[in-house]
HTML snippet that shows the backbone in 3Dmol.js (N, CA, C, O; Angstrom):
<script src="https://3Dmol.org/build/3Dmol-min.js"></script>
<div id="view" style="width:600px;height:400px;position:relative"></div>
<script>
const pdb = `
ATOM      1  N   UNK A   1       0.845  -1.187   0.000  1.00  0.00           N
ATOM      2  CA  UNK A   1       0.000   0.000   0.000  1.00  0.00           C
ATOM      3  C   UNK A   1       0.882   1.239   0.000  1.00  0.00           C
ATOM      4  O   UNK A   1       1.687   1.346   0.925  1.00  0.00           O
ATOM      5  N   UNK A   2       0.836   2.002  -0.747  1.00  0.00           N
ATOM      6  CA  UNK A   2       1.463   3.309  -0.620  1.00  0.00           C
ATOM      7  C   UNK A   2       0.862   4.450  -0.284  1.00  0.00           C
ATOM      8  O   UNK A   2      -0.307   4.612  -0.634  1.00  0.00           O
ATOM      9  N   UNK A   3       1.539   5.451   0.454  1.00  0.00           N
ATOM     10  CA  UNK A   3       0.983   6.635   1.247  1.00  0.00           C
ATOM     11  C   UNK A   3       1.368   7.602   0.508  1.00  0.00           C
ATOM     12  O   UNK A   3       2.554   7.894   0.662  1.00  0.00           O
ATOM     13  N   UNK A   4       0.785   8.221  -0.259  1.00  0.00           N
ATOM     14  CA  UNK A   4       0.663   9.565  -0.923  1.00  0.00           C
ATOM     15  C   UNK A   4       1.378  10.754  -0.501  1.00  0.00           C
ATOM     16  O   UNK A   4       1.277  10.955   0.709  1.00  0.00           O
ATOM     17  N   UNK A   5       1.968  11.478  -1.047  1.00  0.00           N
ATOM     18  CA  UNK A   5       3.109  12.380  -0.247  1.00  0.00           C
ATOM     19  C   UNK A   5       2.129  13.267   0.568  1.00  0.00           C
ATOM     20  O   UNK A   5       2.367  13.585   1.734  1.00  0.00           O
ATOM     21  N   UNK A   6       0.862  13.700  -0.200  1.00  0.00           N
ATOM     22  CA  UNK A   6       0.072  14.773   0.433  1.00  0.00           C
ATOM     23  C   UNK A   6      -0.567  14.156   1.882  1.00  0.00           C
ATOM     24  O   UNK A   6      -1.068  14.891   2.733  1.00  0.00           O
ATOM     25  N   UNK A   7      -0.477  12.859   2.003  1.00  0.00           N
ATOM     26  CA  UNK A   7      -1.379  11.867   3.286  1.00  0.00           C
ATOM     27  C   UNK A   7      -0.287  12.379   3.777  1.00  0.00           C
ATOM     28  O   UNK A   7      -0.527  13.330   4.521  1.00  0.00           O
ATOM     29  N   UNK A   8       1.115  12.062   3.626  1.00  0.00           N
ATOM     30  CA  UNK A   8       2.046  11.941   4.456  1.00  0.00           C
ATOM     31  C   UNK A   8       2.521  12.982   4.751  1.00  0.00           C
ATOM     32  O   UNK A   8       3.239  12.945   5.750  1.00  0.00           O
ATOM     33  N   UNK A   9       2.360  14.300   4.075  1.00  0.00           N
ATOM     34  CA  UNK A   9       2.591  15.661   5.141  1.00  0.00           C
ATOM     35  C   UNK A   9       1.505  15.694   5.819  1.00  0.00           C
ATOM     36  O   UNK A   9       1.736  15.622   7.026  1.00  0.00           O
ATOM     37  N   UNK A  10       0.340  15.779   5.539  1.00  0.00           N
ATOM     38  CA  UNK A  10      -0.764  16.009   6.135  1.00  0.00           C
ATOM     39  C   UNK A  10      -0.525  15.303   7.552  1.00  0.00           C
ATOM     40  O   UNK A  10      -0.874  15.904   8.568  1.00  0.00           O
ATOM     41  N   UNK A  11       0.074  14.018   7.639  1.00  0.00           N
ATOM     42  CA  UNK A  11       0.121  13.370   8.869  1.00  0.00           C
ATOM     43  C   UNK A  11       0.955  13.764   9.522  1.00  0.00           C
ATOM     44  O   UNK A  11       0.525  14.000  10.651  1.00  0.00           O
ATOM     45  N   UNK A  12       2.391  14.059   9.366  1.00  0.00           N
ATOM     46  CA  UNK A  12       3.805  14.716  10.062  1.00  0.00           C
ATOM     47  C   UNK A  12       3.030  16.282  10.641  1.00  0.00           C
ATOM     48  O   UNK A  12       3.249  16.776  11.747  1.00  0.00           O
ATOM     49  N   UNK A  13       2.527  16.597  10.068  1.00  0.00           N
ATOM     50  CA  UNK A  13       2.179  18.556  10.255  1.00  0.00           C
ATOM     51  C   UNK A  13       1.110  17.861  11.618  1.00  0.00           C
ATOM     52  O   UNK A  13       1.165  18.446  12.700  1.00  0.00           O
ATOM     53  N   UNK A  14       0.329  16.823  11.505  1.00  0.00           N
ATOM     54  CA  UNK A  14      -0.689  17.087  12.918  1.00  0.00           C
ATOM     55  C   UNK A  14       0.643  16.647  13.945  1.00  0.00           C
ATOM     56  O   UNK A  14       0.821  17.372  14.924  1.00  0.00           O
ATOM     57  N   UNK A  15       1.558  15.501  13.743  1.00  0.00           N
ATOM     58  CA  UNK A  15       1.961  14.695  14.581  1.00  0.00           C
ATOM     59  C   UNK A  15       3.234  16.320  14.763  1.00  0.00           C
ATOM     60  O   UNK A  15       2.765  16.783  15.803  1.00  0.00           O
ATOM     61  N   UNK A  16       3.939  16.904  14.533  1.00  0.00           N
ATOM     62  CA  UNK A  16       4.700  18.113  14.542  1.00  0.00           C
ATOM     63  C   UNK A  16       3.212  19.116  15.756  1.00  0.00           C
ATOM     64  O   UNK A  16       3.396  19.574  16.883  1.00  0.00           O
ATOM     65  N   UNK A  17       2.212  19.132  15.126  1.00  0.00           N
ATOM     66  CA  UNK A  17       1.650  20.106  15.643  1.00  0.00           C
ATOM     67  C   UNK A  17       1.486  19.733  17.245  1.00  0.00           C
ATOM     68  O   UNK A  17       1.766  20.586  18.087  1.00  0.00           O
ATOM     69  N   UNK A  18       1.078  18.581  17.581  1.00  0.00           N
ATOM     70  CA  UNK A  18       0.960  18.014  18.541  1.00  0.00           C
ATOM     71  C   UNK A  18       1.614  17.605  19.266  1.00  0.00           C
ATOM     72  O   UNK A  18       1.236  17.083  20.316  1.00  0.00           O
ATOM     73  N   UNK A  19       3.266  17.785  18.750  1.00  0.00           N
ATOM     74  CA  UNK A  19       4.137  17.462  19.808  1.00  0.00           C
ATOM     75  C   UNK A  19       4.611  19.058  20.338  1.00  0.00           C
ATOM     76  O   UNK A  19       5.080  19.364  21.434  1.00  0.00           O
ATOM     77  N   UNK A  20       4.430  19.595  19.623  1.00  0.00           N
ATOM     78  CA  UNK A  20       4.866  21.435  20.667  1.00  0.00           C
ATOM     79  C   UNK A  20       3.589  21.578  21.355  1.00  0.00           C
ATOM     80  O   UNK A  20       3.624  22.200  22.417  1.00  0.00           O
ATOM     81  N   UNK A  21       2.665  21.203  21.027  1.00  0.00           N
ATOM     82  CA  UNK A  21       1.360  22.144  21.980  1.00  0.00           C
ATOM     83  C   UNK A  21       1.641  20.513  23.591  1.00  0.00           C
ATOM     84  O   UNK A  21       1.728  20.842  24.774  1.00  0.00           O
ATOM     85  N   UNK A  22       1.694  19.433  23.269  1.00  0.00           N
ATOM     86  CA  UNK A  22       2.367  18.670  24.200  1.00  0.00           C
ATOM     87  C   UNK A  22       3.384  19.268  24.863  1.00  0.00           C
ATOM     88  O   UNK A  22       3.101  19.371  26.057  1.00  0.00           O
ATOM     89  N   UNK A  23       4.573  19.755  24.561  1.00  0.00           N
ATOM     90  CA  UNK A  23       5.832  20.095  25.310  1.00  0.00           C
ATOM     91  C   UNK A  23       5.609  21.356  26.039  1.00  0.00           C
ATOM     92  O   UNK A  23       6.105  21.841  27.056  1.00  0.00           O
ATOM     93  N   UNK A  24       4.309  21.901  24.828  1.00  0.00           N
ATOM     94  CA  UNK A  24       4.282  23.488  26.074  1.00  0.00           C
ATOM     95  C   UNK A  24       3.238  22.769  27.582  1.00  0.00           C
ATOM     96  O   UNK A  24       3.625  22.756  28.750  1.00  0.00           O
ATOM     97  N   UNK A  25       1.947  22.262  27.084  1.00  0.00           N
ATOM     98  CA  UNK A  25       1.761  21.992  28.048  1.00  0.00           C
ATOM     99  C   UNK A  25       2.567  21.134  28.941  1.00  0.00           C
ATOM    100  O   UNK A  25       2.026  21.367  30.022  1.00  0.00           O
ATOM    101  N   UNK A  26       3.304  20.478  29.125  1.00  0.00           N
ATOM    102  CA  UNK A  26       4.239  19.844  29.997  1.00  0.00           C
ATOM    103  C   UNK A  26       5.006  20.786  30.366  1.00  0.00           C
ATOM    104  O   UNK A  26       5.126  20.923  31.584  1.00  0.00           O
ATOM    105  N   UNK A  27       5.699  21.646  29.543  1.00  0.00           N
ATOM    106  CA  UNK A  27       6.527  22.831  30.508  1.00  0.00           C
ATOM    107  C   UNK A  27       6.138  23.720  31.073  1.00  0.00           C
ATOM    108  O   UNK A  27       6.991  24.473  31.544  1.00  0.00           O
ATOM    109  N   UNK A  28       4.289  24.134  31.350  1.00  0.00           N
ATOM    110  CA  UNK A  28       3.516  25.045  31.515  1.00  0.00           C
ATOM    111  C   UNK A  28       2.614  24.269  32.674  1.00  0.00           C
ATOM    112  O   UNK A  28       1.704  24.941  33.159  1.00  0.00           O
ATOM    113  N   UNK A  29       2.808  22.751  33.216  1.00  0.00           N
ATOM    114  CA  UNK A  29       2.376  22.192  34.016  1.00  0.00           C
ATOM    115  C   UNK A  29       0.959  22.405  33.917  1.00  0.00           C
ATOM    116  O   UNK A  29       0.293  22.810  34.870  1.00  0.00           O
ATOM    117  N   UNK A  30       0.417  22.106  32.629  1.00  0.00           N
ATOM    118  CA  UNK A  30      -1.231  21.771  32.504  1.00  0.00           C
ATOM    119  C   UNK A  30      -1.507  20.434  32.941  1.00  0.00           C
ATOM    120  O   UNK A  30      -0.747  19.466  32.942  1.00  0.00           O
ATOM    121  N   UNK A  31      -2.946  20.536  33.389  1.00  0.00           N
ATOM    122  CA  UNK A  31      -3.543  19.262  33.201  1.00  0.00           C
ATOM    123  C   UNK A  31      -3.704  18.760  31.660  1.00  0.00           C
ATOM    124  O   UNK A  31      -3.404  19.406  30.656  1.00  0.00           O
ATOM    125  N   UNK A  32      -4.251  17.452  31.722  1.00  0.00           N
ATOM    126  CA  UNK A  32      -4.426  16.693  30.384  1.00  0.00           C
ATOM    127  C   UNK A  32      -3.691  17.123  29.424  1.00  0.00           C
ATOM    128  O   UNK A  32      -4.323  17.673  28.522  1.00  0.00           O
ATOM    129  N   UNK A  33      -2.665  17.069  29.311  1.00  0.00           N
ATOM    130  CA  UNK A  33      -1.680  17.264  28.191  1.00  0.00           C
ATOM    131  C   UNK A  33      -2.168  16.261  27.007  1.00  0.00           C
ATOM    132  O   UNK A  33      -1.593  16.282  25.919  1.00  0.00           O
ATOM    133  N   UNK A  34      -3.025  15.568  27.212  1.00  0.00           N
ATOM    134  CA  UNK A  34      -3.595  14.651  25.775  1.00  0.00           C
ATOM    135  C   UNK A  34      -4.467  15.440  25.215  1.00  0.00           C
ATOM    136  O   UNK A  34      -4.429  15.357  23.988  1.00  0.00           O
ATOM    137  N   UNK A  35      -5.172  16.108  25.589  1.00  0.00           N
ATOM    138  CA  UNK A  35      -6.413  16.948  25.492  1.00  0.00           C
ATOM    139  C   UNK A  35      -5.354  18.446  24.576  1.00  0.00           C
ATOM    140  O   UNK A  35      -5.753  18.900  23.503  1.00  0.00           O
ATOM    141  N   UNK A  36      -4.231  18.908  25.173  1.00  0.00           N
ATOM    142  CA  UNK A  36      -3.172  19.715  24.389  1.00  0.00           C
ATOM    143  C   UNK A  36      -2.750  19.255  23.016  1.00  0.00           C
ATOM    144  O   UNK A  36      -2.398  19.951  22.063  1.00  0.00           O
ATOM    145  N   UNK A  37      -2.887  17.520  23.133  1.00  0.00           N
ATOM    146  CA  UNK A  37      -1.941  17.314  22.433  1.00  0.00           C
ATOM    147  C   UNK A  37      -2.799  17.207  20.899  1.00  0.00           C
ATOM    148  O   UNK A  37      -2.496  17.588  19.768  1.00  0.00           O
ATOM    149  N   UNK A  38      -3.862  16.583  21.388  1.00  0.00           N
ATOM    150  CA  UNK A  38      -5.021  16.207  20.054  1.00  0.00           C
ATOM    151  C   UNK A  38      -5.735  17.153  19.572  1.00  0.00           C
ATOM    152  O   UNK A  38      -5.843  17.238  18.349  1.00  0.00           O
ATOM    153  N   UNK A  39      -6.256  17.894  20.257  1.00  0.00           N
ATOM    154  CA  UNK A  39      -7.414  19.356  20.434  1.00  0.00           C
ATOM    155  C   UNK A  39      -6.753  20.121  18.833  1.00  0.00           C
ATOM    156  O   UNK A  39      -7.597  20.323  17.960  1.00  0.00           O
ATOM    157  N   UNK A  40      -5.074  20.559  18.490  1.00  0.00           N
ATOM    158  CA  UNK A  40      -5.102  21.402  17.818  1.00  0.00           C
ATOM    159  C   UNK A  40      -4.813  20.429  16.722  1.00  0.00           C
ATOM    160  O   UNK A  40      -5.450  20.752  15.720  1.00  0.00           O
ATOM    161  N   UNK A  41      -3.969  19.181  16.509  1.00  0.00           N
ATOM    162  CA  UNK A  41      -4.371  18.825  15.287  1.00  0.00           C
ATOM    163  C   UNK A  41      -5.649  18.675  14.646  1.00  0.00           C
ATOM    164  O   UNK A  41      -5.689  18.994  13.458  1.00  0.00           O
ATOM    165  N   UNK A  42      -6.831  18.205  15.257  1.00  0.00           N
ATOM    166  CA  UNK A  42      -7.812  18.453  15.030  1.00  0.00           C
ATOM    167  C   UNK A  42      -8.557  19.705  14.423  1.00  0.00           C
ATOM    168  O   UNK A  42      -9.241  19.640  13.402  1.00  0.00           O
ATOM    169  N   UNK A  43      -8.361  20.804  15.130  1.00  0.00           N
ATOM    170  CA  UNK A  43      -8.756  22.037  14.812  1.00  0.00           C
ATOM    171  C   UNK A  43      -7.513  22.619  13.326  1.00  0.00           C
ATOM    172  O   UNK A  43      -7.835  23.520  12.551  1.00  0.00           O
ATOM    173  N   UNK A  44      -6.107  21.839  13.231  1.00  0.00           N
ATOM    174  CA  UNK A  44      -5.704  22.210  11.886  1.00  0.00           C
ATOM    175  C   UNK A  44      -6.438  21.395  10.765  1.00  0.00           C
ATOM    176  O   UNK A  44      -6.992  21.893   9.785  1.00  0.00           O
ATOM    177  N   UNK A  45      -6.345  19.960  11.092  1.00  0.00           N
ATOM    178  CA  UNK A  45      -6.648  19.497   9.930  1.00  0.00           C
ATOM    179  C   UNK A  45      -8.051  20.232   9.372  1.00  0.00           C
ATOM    180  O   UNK A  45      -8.368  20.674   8.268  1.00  0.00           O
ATOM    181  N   UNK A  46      -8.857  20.135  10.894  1.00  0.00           N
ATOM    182  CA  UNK A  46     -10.434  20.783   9.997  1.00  0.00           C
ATOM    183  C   UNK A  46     -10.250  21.928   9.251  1.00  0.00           C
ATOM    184  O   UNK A  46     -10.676  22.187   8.126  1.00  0.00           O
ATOM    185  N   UNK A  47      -9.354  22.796  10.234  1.00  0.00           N
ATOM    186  CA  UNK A  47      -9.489  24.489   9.543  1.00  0.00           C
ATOM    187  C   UNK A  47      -8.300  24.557   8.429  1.00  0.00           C
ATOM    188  O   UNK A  47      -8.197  25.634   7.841  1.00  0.00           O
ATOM    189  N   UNK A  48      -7.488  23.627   8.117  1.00  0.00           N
ATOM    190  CA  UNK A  48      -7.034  23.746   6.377  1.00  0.00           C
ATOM    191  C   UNK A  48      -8.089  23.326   5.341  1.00  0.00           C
ATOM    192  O   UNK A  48      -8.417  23.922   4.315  1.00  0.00           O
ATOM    193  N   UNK A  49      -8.520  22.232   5.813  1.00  0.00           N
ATOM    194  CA  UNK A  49      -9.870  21.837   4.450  1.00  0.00           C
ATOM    195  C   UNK A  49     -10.874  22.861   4.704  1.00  0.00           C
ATOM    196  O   UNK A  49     -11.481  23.273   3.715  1.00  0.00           O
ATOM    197  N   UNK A  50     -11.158  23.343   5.825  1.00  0.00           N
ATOM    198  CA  UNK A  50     -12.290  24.399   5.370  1.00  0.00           C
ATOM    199  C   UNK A  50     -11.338  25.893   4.871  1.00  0.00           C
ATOM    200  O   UNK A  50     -12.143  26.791   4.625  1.00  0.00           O
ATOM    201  N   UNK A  51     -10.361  26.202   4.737  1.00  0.00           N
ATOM    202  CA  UNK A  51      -9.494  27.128   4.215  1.00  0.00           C
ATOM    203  C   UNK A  51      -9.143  26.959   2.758  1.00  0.00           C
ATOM    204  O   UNK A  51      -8.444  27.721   2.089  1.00  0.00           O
ATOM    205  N   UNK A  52      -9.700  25.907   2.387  1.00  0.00           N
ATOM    206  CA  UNK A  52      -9.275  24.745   1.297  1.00  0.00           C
ATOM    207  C   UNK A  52     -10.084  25.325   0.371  1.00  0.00           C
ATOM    208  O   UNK A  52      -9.732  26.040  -0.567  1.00  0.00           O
ATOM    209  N   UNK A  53     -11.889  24.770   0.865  1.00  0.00           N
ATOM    210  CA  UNK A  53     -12.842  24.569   0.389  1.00  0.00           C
ATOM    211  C   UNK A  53     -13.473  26.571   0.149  1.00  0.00           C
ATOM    212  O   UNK A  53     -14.097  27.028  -0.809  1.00  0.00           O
ATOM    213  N   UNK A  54     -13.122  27.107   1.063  1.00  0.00           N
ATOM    214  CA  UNK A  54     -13.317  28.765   1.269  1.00  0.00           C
ATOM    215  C   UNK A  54     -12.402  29.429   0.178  1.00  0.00           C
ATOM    216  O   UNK A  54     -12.616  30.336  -0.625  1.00  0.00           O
ATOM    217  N   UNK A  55     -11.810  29.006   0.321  1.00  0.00           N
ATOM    218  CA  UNK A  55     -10.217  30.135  -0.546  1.00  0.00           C
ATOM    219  C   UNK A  55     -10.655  29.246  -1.772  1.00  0.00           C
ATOM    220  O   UNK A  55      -9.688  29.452  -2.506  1.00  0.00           O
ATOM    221  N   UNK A  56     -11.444  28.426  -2.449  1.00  0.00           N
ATOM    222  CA  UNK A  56     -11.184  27.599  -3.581  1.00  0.00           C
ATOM    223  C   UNK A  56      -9.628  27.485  -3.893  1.00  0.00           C
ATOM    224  O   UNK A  56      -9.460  26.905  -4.965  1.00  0.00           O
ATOM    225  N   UNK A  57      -8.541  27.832  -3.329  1.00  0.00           N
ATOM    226  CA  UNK A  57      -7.069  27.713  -3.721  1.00  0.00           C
ATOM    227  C   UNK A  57      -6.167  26.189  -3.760  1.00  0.00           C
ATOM    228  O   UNK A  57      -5.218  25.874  -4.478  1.00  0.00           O
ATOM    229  N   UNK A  58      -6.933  25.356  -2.611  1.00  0.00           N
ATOM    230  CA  UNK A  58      -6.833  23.581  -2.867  1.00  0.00           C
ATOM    231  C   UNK A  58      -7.965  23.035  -3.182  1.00  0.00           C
ATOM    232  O   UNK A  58      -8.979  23.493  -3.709  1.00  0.00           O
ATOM    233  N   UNK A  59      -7.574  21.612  -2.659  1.00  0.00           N
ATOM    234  CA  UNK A  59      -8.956  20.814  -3.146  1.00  0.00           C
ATOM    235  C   UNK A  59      -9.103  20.092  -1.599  1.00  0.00           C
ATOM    236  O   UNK A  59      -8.141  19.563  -1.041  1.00  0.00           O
ATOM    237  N   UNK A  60     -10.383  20.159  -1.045  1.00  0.00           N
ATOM    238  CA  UNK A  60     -10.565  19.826   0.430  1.00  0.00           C
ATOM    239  C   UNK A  60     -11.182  18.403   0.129  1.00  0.00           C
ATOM    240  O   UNK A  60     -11.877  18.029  -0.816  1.00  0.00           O
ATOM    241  N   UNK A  61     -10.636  17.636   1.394  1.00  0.00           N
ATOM    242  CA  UNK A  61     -11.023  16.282   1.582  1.00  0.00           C
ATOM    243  C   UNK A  61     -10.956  15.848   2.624  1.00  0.00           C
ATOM    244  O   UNK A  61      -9.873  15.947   3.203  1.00  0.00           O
ATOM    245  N   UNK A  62     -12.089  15.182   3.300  1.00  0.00           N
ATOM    246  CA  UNK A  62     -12.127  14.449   4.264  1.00  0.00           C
ATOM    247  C   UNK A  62     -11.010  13.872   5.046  1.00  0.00           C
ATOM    248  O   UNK A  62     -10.780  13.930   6.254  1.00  0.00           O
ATOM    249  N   UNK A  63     -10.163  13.114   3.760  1.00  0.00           N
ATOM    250  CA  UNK A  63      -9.186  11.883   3.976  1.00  0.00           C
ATOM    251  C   UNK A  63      -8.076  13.128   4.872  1.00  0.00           C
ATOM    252  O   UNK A  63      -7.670  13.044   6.031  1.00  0.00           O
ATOM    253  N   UNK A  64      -7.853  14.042   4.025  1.00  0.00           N
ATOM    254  CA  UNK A  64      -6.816  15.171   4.552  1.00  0.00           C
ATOM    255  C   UNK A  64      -6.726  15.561   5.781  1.00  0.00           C
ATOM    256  O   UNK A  64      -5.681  15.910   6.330  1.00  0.00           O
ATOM    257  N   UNK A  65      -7.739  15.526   6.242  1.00  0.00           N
ATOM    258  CA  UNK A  65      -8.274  16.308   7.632  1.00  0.00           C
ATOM    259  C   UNK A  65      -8.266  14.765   8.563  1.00  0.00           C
ATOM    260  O   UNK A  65      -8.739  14.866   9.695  1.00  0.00           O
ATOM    261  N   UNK A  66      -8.007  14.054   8.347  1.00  0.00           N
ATOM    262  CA  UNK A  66      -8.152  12.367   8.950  1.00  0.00           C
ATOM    263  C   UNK A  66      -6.701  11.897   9.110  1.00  0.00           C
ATOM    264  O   UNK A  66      -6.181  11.195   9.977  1.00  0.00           O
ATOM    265  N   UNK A  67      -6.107  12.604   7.807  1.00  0.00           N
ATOM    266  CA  UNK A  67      -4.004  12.307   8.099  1.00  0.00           C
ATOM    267  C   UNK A  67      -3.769  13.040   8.836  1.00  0.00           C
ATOM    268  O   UNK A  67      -3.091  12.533   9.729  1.00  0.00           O
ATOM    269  N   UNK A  68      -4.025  14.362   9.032  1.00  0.00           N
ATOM    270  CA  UNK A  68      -3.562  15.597   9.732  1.00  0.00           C
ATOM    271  C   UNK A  68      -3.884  14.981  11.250  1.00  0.00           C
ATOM    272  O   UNK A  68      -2.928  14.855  12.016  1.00  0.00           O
ATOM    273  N   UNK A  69      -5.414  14.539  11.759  1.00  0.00           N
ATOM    274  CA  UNK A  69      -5.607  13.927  13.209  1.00  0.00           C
ATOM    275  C   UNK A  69      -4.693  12.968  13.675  1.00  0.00           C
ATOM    276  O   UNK A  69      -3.962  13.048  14.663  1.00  0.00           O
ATOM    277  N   UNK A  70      -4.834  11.845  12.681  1.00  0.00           N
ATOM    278  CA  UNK A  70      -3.916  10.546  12.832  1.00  0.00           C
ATOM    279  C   UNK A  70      -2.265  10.927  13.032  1.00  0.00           C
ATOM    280  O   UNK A  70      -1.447  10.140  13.508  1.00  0.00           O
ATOM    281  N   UNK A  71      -2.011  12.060  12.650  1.00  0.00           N
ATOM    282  CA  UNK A  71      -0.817  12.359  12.710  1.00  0.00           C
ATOM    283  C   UNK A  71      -0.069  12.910  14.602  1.00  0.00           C
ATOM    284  O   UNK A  71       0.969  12.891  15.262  1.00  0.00           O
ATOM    285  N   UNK A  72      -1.665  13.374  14.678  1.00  0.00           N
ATOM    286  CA  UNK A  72      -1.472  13.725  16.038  1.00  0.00           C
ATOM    287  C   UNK A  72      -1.649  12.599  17.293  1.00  0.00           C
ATOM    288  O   UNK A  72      -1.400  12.832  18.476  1.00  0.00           O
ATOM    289  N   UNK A  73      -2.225  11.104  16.637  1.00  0.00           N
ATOM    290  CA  UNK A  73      -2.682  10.062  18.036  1.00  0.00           C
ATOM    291  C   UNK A  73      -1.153   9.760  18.226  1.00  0.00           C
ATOM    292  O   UNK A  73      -0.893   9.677  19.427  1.00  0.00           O
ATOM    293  N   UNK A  74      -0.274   9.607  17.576  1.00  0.00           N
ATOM    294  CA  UNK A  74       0.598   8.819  18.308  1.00  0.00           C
ATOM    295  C   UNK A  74       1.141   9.780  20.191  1.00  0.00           C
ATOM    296  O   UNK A  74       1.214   9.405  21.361  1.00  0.00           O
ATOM    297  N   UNK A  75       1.442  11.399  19.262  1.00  0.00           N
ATOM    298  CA  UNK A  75       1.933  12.009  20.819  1.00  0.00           C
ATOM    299  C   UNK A  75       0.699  11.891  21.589  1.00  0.00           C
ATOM    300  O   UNK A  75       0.923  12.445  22.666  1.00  0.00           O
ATOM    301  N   UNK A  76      -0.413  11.471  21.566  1.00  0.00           N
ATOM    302  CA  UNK A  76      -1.887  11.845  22.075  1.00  0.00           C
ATOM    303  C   UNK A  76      -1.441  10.479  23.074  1.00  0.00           C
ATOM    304  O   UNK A  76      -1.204  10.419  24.281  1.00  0.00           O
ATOM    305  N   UNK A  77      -1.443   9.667  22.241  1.00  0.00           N
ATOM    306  CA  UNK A  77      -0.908   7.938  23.154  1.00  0.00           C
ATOM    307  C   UNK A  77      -0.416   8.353  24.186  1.00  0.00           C
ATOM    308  O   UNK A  77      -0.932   8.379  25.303  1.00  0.00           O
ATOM    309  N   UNK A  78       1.187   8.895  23.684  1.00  0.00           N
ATOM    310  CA  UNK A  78       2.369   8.584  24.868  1.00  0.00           C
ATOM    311  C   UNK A  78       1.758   9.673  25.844  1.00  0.00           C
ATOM    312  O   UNK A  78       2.027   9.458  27.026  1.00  0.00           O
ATOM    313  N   UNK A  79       1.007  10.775  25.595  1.00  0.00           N
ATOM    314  CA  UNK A  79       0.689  11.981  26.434  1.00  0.00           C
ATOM    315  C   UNK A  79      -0.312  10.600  27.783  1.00  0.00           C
ATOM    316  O   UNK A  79      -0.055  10.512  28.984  1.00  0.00           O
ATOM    317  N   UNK A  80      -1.224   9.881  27.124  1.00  0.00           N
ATOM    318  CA  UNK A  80      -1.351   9.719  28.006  1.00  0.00           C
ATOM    319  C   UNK A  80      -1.081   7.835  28.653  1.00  0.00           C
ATOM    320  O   UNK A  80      -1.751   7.096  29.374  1.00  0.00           O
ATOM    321  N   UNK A  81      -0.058   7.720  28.087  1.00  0.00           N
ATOM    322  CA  UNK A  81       0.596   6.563  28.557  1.00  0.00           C
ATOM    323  C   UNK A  81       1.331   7.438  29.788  1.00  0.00           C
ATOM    324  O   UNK A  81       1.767   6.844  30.774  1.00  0.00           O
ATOM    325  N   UNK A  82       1.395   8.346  29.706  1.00  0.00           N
ATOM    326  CA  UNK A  82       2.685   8.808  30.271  1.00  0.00           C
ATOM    327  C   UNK A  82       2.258  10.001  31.720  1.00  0.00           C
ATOM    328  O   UNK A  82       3.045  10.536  32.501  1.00  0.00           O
ATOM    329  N   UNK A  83       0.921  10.101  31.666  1.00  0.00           N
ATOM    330  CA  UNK A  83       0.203  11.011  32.538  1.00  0.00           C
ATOM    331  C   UNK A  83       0.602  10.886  34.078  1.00  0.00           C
ATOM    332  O   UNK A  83       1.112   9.843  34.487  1.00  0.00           O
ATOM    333  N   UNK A  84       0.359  11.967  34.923  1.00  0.00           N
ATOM    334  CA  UNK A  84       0.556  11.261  36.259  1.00  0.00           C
ATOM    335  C   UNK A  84      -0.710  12.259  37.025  1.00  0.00           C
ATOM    336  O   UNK A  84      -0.991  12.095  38.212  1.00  0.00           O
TER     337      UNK A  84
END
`;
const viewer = $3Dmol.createViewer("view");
viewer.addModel(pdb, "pdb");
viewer.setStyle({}, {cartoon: {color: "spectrum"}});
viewer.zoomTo();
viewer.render();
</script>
């Protein structure tokens, strides 16, 4: 199976996004740092496809906004494998 270059930024940019909003909350001593960590990939992937679909300047897709999340479960995991 091959992963499409556009799946595969789409996925690095949530999993990137989600590991700084993770490290701030950990150096900023928040609660739920999983909740830090998932919350904004989420809110990128949605708000590029709707930036997508608004600006007509890309082409918006579901799948896009689904690499961008997935990109963010792995730090979402260890955030809370790792909770205390």
């Amino acid at each position: 199976m091959e992963i499409k270059r556009d799946k595969a930024q789409h996925f690095w940019v949530g999993f990137m996004v989600s590991g700084v909003f993770a490290v701030l909350a950990i150096a900023l001593k928040l609660p739920n740092v999983y909740l830090y960590a998932i919350i904004p990939a989420v809110v990128i992937g949605i708000g590029k496809e709707m930036y997508d679909l608004i600006s007509k300047k890309g082409t918006p897709g579901v799948a896009d906004a689904l690499a961008t999340v997935a990109g963010g479960l792995p730090i979402t995991m260890l955030a809370l494998l790792f909770r205390q």
